[in-house]
C-alpha positions as CSV (number, residue, x, y, z in Angstrom):
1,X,-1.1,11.6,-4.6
2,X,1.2,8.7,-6.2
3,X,0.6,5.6,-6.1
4,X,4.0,4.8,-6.5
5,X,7.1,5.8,-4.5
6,X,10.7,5.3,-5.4
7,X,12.9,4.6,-2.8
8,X,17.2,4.7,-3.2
9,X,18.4,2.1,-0.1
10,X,21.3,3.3,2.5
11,X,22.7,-0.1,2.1
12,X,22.2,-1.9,-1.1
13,X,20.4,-5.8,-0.8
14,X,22.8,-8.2,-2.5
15,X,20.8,-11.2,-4.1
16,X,23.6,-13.6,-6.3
17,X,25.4,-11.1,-8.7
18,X,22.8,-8.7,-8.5
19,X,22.8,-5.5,-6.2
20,X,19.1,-3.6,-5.2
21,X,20.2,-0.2,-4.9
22,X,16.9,1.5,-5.7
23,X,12.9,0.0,-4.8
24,X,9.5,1.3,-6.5
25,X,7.0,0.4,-4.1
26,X,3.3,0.2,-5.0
27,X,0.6,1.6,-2.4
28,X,-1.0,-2.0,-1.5
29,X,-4.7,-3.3,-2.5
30,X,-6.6,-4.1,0.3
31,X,-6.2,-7.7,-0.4
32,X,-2.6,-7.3,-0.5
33,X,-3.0,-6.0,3.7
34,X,-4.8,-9.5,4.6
35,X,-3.0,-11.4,7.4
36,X,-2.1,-7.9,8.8
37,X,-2.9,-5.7,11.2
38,X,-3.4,-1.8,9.8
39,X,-2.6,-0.5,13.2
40,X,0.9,-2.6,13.6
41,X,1.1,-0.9,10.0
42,X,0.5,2.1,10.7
43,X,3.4,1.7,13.7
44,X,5.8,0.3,11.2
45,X,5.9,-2.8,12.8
46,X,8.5,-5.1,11.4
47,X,6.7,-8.2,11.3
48,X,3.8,-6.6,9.3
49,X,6.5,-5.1,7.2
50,X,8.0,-8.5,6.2
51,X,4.8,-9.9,5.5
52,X,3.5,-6.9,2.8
53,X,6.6,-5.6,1.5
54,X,7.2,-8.7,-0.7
55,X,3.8,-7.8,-1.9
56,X,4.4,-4.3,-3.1
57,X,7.7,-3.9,-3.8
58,X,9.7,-3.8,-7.4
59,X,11.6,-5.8,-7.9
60,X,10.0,-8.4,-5.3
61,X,11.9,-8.7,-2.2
62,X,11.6,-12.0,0.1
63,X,10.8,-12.0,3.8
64,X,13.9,-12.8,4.6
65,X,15.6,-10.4,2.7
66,X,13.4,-7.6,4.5
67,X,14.5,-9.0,7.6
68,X,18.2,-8.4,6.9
69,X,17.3,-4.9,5.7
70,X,19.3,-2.0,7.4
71,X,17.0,-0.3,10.0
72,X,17.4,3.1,8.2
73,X,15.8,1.5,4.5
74,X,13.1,-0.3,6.6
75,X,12.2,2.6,8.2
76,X,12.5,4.5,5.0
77,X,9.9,2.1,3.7
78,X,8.0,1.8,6.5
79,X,7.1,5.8,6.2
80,X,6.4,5.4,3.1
81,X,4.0,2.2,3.6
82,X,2.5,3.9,6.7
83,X,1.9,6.5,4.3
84,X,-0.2,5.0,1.9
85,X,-2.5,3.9,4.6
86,X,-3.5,7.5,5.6
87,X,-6.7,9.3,4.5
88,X,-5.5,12.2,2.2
89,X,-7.3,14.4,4.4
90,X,-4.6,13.3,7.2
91,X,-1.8,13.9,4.7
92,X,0.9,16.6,5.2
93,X,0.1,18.0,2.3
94,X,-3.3,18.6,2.8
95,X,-2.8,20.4,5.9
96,X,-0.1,22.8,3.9
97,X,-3.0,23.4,1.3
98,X,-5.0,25.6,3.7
C-alpha cells in the first residue's frame, strides 16, 4: 500500500501566476489528524478536510484554498484521505486477494 497518492484536479487551483493542476498527497501521521474527528474523516467531511489537507498535501494548499476547491477534486481527495484511514484488512484490495 502507498503512502503517497497522486491526484490530477478537474479544475486547476490558481494561486498568483501559478496553476495546481496535479496534488501528491501524503497519508497523515497521527499528529497531523489532531483537532479532528476520524469519523467526520472517514465521512469526508469538509471541515475536517480543510483542516488536514493543508497538512498533507504537495505543494501545501491553504484552508481557504480547499474551501474554493471544485466538489469533484475534494471529493477526489477526500476518497483518497478516507482511504488512508482504513485498516488494510478493510481495503478493497484485500478483499480481491482471496
Amino acid at each position: 500500500m502507498s503512502t503517497n497518492k497522486t491526484i490530477t484536479l478537474d479544475t486547476p487551483i490558481k494561486r498568483g501566476d501559478e496553476t495546481i493542476t496535479i496534488l501528491t498527497l501524503r497519508k497523515p501521521a497521527a499528529g497531523e489528524l489532531r483537532g479532528c474527528n476520524l469519523t467526520d474523516l472517514l465521512q469526508m467531511d469538509v471541515a475536517a478536510l480543510q483542516r488536514v489537507l493543508p497538512r498533507i498535501t504537495t505543494p501545501t494548499l491553504t484552508e481557504q484554498e480547499v474551501g474554493r476547491m471544485d466538489p469533484a477534486d475534494l471529493l477526489q481527495l477526500g476518497t483518497e484521505v478516507s482511504g488512508f484511514l482504513l485498516p488494510k484488512g478493510m481495503k478493497p484490495e484485500a478483499f480481491q486477494a482471496e
